[in-house]
C-alpha positions in Angstrom: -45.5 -3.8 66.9 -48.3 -5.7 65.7 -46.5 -8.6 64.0 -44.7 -9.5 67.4 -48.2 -9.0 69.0 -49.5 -11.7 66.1 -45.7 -13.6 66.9 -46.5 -14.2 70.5 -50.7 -15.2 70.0 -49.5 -17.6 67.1 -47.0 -18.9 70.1 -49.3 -19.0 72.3 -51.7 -21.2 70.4 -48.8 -23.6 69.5 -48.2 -24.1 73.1 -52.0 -25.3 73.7 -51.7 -27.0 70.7 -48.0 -28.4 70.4 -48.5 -30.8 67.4 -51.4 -28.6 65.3 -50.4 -28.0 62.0 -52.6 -24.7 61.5 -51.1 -23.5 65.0 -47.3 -24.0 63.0 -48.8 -23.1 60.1 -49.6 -19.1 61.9 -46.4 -19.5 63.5 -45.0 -19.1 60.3 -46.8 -16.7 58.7 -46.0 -14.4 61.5 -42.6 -15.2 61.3 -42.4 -14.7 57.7 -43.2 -11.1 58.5 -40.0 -10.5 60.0 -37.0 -10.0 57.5 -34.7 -11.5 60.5 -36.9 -15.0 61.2 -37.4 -16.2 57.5 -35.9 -18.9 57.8 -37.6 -19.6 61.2 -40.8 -19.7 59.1 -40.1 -22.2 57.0 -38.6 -24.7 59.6 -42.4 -24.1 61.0 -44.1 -24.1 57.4 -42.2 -27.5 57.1 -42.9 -29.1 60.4 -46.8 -27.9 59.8 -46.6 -29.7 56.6 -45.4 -32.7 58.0 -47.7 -33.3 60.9 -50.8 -32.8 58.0 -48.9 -32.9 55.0 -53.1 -32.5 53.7 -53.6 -29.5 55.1 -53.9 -27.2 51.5 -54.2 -23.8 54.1 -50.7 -24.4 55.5 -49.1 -24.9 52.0 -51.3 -21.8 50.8 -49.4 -19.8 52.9 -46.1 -21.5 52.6 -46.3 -20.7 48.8 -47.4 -17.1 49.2 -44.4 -16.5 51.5 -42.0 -17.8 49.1 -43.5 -15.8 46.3 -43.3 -13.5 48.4 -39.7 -13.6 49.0 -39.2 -14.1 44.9 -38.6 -18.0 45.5 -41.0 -19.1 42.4 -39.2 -22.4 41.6 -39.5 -23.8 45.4 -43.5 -22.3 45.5 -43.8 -24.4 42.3 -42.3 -27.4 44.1 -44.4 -26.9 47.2 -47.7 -27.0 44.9 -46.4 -29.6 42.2 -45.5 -31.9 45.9 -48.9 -31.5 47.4 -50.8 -32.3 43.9 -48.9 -36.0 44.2 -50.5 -36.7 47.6 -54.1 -34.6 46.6 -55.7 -33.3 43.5 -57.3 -30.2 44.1 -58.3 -27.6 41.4 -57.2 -24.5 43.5 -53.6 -25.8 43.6 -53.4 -26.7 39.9 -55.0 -23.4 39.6 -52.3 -22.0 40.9 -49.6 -23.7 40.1 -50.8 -22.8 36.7 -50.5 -18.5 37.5 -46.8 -19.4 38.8 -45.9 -21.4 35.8 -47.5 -18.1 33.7 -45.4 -15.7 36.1 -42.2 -17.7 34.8 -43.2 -17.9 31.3 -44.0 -21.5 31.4 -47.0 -20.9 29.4 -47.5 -24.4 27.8 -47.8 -25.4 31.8 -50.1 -23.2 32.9 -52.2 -23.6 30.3 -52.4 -27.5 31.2 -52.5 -26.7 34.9 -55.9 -24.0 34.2 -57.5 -26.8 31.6 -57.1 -29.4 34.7 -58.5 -26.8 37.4 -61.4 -26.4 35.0 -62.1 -29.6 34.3 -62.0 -30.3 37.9 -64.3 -28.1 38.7 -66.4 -26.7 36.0 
């Protein structure tokens, strides 16, 4: 159905675009879609995050797939990973609504005060 039909456009794209981390990044997602090819998606969420290991859309999605798939701690890791290399106030954001989601409230409260102070 449609997420093949997404499957084959996002394959497409990554064979115009062989080394395009957005291009592995929707290879992923789409792959993510299928129950069968999860583990597919994060070899491709990995590689996209190598070639542009910068690139705060591919590790959006990578995180909401593992939430996704109920894998909070390596989401957190993902987030906590990317804030070493770039300090953003929509990743400490949320990082801070995963550390809630696990109870870690003393964390998310310091990840929301450093979004905010971020970005008032």
């Amino acid at each position: 159905g449609r997420v093949k039909e997404a499957l084959n456009s996002a394959k497409e794209s990554l064979q115009r675009m062989p080394r395009n981390a957005k291009a592995l990044s929707l290879v992923g997602q789409a792959l993510s879609q299928l129950p069968e090819c999860r583990d597919k998606a994060k070899v491709a969420f990995d590689k996209a995050r190598q070639l542009n290991p910068l690139c705060s859309d591919t590790l959006m999605a990578q995180v909401e797939v593992l939430l996704e798939q109920d894998k909070v701690d390596e989401a957190a890791e993902c987030l906590e990973s990317f804030l070493r290399l770039r300090n953003r106030d929509f990743i400490h954001a949320r990082l801070g609504d995963i550390y809630a989601r696990t109870q870690k409230y003393e964390g998310a409260l310091n990840e929301y005060h450093v979004a905010l102070a971020m970005n008032p």
